[in-house]
C-alpha positions as CSV (number, residue, x, y, z in Angstrom):
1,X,-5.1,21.8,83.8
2,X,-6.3,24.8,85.5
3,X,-9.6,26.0,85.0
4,X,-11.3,28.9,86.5
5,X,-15.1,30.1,86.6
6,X,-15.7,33.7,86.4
7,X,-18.4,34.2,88.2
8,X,-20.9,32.4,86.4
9,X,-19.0,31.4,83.5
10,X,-16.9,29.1,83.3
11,X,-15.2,26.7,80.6
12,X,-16.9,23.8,78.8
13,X,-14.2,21.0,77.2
14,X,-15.8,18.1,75.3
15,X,-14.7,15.1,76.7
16,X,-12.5,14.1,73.9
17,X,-10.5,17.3,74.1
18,X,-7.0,17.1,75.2
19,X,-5.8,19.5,77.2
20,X,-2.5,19.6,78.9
21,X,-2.4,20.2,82.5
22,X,-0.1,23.2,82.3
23,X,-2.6,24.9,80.2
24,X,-5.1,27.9,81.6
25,X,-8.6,28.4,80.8
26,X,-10.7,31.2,82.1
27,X,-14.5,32.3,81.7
28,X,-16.1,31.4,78.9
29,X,-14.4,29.0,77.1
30,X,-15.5,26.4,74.9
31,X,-13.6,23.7,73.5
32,X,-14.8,21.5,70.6
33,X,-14.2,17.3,70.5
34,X,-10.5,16.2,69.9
35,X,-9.7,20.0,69.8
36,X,-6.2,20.3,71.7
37,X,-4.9,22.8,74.2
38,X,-1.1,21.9,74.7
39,X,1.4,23.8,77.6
40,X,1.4,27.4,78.7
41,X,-1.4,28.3,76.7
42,X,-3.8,30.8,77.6
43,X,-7.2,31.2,76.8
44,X,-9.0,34.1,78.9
45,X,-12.8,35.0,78.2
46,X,-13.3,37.6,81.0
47,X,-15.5,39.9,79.1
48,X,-16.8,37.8,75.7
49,X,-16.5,34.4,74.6
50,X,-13.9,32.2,72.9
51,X,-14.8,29.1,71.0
52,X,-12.5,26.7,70.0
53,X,-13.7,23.7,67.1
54,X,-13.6,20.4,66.7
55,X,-10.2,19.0,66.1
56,X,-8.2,22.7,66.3
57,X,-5.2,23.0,68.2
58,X,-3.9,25.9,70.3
59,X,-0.5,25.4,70.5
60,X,2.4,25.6,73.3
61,X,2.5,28.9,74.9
62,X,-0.4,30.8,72.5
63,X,-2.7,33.2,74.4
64,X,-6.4,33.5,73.2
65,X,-8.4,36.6,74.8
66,X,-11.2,38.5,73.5
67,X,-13.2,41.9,74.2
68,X,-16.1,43.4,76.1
69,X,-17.3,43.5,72.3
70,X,-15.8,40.8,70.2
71,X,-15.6,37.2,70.9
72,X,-12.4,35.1,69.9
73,X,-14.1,32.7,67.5
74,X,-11.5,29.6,66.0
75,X,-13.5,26.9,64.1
76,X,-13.1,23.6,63.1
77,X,-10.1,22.1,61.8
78,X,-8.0,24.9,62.6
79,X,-4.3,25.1,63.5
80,X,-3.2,28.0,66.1
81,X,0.7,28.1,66.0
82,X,3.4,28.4,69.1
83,X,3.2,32.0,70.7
84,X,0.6,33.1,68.6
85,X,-1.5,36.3,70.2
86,X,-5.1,36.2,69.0
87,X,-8.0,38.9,70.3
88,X,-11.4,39.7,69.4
89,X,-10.9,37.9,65.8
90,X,-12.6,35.0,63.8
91,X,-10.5,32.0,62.0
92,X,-12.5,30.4,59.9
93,X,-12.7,26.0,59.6
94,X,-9.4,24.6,58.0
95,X,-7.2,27.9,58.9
96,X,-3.7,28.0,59.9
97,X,-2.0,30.7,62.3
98,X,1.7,30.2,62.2
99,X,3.9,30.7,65.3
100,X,4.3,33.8,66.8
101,X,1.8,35.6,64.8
102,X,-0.4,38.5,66.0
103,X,-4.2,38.6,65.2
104,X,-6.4,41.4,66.4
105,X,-9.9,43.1,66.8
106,X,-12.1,42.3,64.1
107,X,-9.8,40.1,61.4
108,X,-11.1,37.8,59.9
109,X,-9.3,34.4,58.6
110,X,-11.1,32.8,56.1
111,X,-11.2,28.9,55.4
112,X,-7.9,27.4,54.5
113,X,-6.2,30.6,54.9
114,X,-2.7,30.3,56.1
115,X,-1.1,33.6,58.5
116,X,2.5,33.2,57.9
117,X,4.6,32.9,61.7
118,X,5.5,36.2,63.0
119,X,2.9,38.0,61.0
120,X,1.1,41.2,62.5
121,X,-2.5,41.3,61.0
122,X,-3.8,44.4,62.4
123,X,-7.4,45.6,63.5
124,X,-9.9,44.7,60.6
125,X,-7.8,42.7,58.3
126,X,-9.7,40.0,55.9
127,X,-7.9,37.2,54.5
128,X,-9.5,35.5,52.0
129,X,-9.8,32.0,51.5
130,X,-6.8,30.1,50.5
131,X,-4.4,33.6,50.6
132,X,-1.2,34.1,52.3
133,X,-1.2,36.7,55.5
134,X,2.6,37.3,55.4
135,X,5.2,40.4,57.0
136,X,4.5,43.3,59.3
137,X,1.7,45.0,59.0
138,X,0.6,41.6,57.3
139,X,0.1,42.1,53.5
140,X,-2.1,39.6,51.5
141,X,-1.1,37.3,49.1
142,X,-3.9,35.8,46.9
143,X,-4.3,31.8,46.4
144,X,-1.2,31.4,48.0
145,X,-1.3,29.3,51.4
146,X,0.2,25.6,51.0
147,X,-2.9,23.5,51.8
148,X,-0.1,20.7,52.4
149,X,1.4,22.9,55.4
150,X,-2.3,23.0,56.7
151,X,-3.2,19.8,56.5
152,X,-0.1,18.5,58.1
153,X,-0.3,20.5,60.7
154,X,-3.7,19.7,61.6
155,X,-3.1,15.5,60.8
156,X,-0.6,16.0,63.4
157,X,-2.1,17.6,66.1
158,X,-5.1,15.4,65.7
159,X,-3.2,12.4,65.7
160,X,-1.9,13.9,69.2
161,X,-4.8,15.3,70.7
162,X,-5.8,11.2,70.5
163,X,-2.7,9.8,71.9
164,X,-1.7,11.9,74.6
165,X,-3.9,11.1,77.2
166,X,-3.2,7.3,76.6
167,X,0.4,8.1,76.3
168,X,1.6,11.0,78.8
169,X,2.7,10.8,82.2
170,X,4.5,13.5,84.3
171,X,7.7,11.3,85.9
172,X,9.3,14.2,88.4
C-alpha cells in the first residue's frame, strides 16, 4: 500500500484493517478495525480529515477527499461502492454508496440510507434514514433503500476484509 505523511499528518490503519497494496492514503486518514480499502482507491486528507469506521469498505477505484473546511466522515458499517467520488460529506453507520455515485460538500447520508450507483447528490443534500438517493441531481425517495442490498454488501466485504490477508498473494 502506499502511504504518505503530510507533513505532520499522516494515516492511522488499525491493525485489522485490510488494505490492498495498490491502494493510496494520504494525510490524515483514519481507518477503523476490519474496515477495508481494496485497489486504486484514493483517500487524500491534505487539508481536513477523513475517517473511515469499523468494518466499512472503500471499494476498487473510489476516491475519498475532503476540504480546508469539511472533513470526509464514513462510519461504521458502511459500504462505499466502485468509482464512487465522495468530498467534504458525512455517511452515517450502516449506509450504502452505490458505484459510481458522486457525494459532495456538506451531504449528509443518514443510517441505512442507500445512494443508488451513479447518483449525483449535490452540495447540501440530506438523506434520511432508510430513503433512496436515486438520478441526477439525486432526488429522495422516502423508506425506500433495500436493507438486504446493504447488509449484503457489507457481510461481504467483511467477510473479505478478514480473508484477504490470509488468502492473497501477488504471483507476477
Amino acid at each position: 500500500m502506499a502511504l504518505y505523511a503530510l507533513g505532520d499528518k499522516q494515516p492511522t490503519i488499525h491493525p485489522l484493517a485490510f488494505v490492498h497494496p495498490d491502494a493510496v492514503l494520504i494525510g490524515d486518514v483514519t481507518v477503523g478495525e476490519y474496515a477495508s480499502i481494496w485497489p486504486t482507491a484514493v483517500l487524500r486528507a491534505d487539508s481536513n480529515r477523513i475517517v473511515v469506521g469499523d468494518r466499512t469498505s472503500i471499494q476498487d477505484g473510489a476516491v475519498i477527499h475532503c476540504t480546508a473546511e469539511l472533513p470526509t466522515l464514513i462510519g461504521s458499517d458502511c459500504t462505499v461502492g466502485h468509482n464512487a467520488h465522495l468530498e467534504g460529506c458525512t455517511v452515517k453507520d450502516g449506509a450504502l454508496v452505490g458505484s459510481g455515485s458522486l457525494v459532495l460538500h456538506n451531504v449528509i447520508i443518514e443510517s441505512h440510507a442507500l445512494v443508488a450507483a451513479g447518483a449525483v447528490c449535490t452540495g447540501g443534500l440530506h438523506v434520511p434514514e432508510h430513503a433512496l438517493a436515486v438520478g441526477v441531481p439525486a432526488r429522495i425517495k422516502e423508506g425506500a433503500a433495500d436493507q438486504s442490498t446493504i447488509e449484503y454488501s457489507k457481510a461481504t466485504y467483511l467477510e473479505n476484509a478478514k480473508k484477504y490477508p490470509g488468502l492473497m498473494r501477488r504471483i507476477d
